[in-house]
C-alpha positions as MATLAB code, in Angstrom:
seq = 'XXXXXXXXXXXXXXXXXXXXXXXXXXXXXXXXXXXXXXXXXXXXXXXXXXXXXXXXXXXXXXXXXXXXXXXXXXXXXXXXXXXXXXXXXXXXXXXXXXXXXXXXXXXXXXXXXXXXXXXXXXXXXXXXXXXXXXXXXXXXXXXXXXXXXXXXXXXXXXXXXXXXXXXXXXXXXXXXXXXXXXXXXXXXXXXXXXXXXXXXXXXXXXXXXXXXXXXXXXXXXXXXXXXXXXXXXXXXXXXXXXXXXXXXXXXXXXXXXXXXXXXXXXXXXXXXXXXXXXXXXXXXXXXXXXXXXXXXXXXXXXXXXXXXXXXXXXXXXXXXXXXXXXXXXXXXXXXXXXXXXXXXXXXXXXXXX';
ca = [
     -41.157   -0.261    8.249;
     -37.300    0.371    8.169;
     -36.244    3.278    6.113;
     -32.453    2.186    4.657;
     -30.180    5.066    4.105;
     -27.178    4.793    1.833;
     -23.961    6.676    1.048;
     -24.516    6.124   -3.099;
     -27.190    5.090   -5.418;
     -25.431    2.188   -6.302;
     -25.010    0.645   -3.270;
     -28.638    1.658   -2.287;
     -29.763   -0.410   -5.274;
     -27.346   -3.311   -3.878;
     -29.401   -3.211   -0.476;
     -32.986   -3.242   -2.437;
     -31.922   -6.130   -4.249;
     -31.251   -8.338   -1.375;
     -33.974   -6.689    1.527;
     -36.857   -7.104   -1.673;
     -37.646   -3.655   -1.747;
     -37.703   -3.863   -5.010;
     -40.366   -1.074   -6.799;
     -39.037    1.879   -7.865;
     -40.590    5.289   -6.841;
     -38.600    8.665   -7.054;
     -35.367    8.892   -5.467;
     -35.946    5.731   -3.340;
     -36.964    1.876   -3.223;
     -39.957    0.264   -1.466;
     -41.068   -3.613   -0.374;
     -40.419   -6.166    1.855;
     -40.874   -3.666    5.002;
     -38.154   -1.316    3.399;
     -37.609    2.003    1.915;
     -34.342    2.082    0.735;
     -32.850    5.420   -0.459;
     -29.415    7.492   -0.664;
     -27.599   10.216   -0.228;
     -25.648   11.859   -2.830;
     -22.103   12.099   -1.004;
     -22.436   14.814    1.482;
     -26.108   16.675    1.378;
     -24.896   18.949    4.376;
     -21.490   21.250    3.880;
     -19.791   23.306    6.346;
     -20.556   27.305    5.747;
     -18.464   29.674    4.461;
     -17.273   32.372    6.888;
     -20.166   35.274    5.535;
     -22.343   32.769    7.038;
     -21.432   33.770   10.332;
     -20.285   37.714    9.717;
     -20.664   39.328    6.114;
     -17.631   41.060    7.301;
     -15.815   37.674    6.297;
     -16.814   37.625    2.606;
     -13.720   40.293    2.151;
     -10.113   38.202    3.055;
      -8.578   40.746    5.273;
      -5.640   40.157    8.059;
      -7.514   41.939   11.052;
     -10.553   39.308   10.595;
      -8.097   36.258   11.213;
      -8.582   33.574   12.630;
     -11.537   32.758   12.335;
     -13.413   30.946   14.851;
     -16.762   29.933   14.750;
     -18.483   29.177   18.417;
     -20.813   26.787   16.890;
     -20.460   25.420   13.310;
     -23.135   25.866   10.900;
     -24.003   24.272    7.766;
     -25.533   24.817    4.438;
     -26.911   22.215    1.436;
     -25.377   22.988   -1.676;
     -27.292   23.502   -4.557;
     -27.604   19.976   -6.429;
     -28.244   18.419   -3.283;
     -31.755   20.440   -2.331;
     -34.095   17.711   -3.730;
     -32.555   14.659   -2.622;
     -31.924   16.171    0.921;
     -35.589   17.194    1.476;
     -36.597   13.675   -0.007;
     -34.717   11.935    2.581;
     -35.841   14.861    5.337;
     -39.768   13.640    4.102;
     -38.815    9.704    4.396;
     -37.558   10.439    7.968;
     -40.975   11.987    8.800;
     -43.137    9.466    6.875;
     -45.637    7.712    9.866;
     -45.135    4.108    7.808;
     -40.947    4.351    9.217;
     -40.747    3.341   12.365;
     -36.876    3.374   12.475;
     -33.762    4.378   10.785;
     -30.567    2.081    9.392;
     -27.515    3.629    8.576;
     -26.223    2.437    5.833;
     -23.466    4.716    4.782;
     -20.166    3.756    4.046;
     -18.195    1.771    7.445;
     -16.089    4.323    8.464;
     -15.663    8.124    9.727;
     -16.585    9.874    7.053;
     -19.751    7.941    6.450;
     -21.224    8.109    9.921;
     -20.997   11.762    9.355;
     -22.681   11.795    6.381;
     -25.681   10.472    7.742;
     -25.763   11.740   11.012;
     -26.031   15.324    9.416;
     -28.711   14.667    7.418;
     -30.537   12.601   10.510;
     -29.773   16.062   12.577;
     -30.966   18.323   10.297;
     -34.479   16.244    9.439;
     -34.797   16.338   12.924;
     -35.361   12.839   13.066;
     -35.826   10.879   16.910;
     -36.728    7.490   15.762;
     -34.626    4.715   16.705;
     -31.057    4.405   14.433;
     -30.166    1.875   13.503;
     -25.991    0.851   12.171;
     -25.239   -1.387    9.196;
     -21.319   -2.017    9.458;
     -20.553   -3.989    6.618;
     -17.382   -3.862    4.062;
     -18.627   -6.657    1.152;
     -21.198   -5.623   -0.708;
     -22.001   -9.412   -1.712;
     -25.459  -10.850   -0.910;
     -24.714  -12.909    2.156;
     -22.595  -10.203    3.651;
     -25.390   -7.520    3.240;
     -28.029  -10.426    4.723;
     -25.933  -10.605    7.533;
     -25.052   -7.216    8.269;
     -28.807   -6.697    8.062;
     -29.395   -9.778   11.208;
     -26.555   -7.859   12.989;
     -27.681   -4.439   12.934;
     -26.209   -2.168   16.225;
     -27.308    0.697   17.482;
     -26.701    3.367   16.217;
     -25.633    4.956   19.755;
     -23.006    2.692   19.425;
     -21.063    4.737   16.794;
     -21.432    8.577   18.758;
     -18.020    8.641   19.059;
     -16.742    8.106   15.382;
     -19.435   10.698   14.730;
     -17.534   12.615   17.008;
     -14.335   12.505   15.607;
     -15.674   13.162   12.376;
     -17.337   16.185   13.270;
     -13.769   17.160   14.757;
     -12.262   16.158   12.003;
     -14.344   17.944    9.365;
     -14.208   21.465   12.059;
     -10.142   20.921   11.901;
     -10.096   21.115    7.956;
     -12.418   24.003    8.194;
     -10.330   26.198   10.583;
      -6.904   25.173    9.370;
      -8.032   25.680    5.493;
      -9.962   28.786    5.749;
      -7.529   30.522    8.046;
      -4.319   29.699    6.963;
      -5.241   30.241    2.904;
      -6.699   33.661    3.926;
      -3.138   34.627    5.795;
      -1.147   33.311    3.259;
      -3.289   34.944    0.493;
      -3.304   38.416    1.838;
       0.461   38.163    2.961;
       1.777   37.397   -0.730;
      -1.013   39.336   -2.298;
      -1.911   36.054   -4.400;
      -4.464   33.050   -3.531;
      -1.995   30.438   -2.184;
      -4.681   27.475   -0.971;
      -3.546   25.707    2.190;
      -4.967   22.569    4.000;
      -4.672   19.938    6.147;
      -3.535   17.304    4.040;
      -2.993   18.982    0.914;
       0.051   21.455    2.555;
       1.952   18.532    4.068;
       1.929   16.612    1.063;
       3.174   19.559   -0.996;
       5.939   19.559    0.862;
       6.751   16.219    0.535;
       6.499   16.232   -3.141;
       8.970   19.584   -2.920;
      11.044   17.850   -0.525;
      11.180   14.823   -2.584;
      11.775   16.842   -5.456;
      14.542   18.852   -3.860;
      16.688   15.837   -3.317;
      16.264   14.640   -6.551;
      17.759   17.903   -8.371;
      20.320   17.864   -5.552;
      20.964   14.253   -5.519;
      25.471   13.530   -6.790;
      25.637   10.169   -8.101;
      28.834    8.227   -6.717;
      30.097    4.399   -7.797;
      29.740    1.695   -5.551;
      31.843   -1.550   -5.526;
      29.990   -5.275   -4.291;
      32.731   -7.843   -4.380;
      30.726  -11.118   -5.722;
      31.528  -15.081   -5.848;
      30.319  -17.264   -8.711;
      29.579  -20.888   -6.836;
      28.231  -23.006  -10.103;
      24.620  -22.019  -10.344;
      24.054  -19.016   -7.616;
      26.427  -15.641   -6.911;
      26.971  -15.119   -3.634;
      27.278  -10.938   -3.421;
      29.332   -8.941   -0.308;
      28.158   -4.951    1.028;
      28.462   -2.059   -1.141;
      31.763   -0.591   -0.879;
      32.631    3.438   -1.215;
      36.765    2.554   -2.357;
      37.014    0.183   -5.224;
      40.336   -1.312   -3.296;
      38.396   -2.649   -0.239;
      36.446   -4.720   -3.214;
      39.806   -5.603   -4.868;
      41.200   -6.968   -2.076;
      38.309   -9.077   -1.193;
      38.520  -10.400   -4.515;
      41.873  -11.333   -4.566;
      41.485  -12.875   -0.894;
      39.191  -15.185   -2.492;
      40.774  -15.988   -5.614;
      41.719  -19.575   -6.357;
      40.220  -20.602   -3.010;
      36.960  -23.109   -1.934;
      34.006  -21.880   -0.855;
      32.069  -23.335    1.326;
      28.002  -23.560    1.817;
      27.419  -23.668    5.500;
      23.623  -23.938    5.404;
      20.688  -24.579    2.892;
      17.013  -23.893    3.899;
      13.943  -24.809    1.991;
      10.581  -22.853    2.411;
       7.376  -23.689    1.679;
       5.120  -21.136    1.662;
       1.318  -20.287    0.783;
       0.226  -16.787   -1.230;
      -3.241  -16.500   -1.107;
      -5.265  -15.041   -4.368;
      -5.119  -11.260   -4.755;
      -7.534   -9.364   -2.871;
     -10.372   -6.837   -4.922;
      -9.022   -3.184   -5.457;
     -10.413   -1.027   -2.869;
     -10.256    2.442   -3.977;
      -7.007    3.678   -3.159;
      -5.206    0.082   -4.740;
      -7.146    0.757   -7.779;
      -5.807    4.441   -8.541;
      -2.339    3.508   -7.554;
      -2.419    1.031   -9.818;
      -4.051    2.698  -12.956;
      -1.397    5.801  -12.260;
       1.025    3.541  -12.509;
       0.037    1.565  -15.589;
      -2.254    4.383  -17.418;
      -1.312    7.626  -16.093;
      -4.620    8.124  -14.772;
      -5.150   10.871  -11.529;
      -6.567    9.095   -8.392;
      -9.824   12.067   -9.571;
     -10.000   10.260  -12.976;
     -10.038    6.684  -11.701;
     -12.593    7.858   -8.864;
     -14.655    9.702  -11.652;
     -14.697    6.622  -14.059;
     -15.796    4.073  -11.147;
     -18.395    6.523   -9.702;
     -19.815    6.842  -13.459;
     -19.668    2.905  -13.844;
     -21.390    2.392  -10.597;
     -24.250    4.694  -11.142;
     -24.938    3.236  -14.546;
     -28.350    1.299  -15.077;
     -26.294   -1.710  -15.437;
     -24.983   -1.464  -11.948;
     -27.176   -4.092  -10.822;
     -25.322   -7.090  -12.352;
     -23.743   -9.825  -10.541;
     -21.588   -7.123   -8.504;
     -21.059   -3.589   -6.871;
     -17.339   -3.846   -8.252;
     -17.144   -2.267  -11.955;
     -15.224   -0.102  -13.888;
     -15.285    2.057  -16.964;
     -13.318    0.862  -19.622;
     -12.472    3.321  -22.068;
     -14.019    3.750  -25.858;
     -12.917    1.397  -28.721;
     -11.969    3.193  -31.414;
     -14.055    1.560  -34.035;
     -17.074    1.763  -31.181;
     -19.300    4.628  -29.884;
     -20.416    2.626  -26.785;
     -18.165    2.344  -23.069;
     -17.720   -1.523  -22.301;
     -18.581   -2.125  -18.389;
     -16.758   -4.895  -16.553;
     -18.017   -6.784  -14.015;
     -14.694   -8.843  -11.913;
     -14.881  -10.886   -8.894;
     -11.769  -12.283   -6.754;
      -9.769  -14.628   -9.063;
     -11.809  -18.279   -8.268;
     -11.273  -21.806   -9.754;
     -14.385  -22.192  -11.884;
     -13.430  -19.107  -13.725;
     -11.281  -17.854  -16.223;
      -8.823  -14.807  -16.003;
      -8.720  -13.273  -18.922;
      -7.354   -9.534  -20.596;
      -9.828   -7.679  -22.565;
      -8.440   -5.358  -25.264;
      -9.928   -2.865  -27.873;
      -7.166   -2.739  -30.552;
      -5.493    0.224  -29.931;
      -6.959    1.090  -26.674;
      -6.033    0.350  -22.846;
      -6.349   -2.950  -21.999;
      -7.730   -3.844  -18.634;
      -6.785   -6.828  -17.067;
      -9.739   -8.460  -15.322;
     -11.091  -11.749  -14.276;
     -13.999  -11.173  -17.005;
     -17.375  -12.621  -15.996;
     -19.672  -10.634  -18.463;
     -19.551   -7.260  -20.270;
     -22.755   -5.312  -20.876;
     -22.791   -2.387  -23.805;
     -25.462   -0.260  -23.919;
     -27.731   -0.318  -26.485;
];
């Protein structure tokens, strides 16, 4: 028997759709030669600094930096139950072997190799490397299974990866905080793109507005337009050169080109994009999809939903299921009155009783 590990209960319930394992027990799925559960995002956290001196739980300069020989990590909370479920599936004498099936990437791998390391698990791993979460990709990820030795090295990088954040987070927003005398929270990412946004902001406040001239010829139906120009009498004189003369179309070209359908929003297309057309933070968009996907009603025709928001003259959310824009359906945008609209290729809606 193969015990299937996913990164989110909605996907697990994806997997147990297709692999059969399809009765429910408590935190996992089970048939077909499968036991199909999840983890809950990350089960296994880096520890705070007390964890390796209680002299660390005070931010003082003399304690800096911070350097751990070997990392150690702790399970928060919320994530006891699920963590020692998995740890119990690991050790159950029915699973002879293991299947990633975590989210194909970095941050996936090391997910699930944490949990694997901490159950102290040595039965054969197994890798499911799959982006489409529709049925015949998942069959055939499942035929083309890798080792899981195969992947050591992004579980490498994103144990480096997840030490870097560690050092450069916990360090540098301790020094900053005791120099200033006020919590100033630095990070790998976040600091650099702080600065851009200040930087960006900066040139805005600082920015002089100055006119620009672009000599232009009217030829029937098209304009033909010149550079910008800084002095409005390099324009003039252009102009005048080409007063009351012929002009004369050296070349036409004709293209014929193919666009192919738009793609499905992955995750970082689909906050841009309700940002820019809702106002919505990239932690609102990512809150409202997690919520859709976890629903009951995750199971229908797709892993793809999202949470529309609550008509007005309705106490239930609407779910919408989308799949790529194809012939035999019709796009379509779905609007509550006065609420957002979503613009979807509509193939059902479910409300909740």
């Amino acid at each position: 028997m193969k015990l299937v590990i996913a990164e989110k209960p909605s996907v697990a319930m994806s997997l147990a759709a297709v692999l059969g394992a399809t009765e429910r027990k408590d935190g996992y799925l089970e048939g077909s030669g499968y036991l199909v559960s999840w983890c809950v995002g990350h089960l296994l956290e880096l520890a705070q600094p007390e964890a390796y001196k209680e002299q660390y739980a005070k931010w003082r300069y003399e304690d800096l930096p911070i350097l751990p020989e070997n990392w150690k990590y702790e399970v928060p909370k919320d994530k006891k139950t699920q963590l020692a479920l998995l740890c119990r599936l690991m050790k159950d004498k029915r699973v002879d072997s293991v299947v990633c099936a975590t989210d194909a990437g970095r941050e996936g791998e090391l997910i699930f190799r944490l949990v694997y390391e901490y159950a102290g698990c040595n039965k054969p791993m197994e890798r499911l490397w799959i982006s489409s979460m529709e049925d015949a990709a998942i069959r055939e990820g499942f035929d083309r299974l890798r080792p899981g030795s195969d992947y050591d090295k992004l579980y490498d990088a994103a144990v480096c990866r997840a030490g870097a954040d560690w050092l450069i987070g916990i360090n540098a927003t301790r020094l900053f905080s005791v120099l200033y005398g006020v919590t100033l929270n630095v990070g790998r990412v976040m600091s650099p793109t702080l600065a851009l946004l200040v930087q960006r902001e900066s040139d805005i406040e600082s920015f002089i507005s100055k006119p620009f001239y672009v000599p232009e010829i009217t030829c029937g139906g098209f304009t033909a337009s010149g550079e910008k120009m800084t002095e409005r009498s390099e324009a003039e004189k252009i102009r005048m050169d080409c007063d009351h003369n012929s002009a004369f179309v050296r070349s036409v070209e004709k293209q014929v080109k193919t666009i192919q359908p738009p793609r499905l929003y992955d995750l970082t297309t689909l906050q841009r994009e309700c940002n820019r057309i809702y106002g919505y933070t990239a932690q609102q968009t990512l809150d409202y999809v997690t919520t859709s996907m976890q629903s009951p009603f995750s199971n229908i025709l797709s892993a793809y939903s999202f949470l529309g928001r609550i008509s007005p003259f309705s106490s239930t959310a609407i779910r919408f299921i989308w799949y790529p824009a194809l012939s035999r359906y019709t796009s379509t945008e779905v609007a509550f009155s006065s609420s957002i609209s979503f613009p979807f290729t509509l193939i059902t809606c479910i409300s909740p009783p």
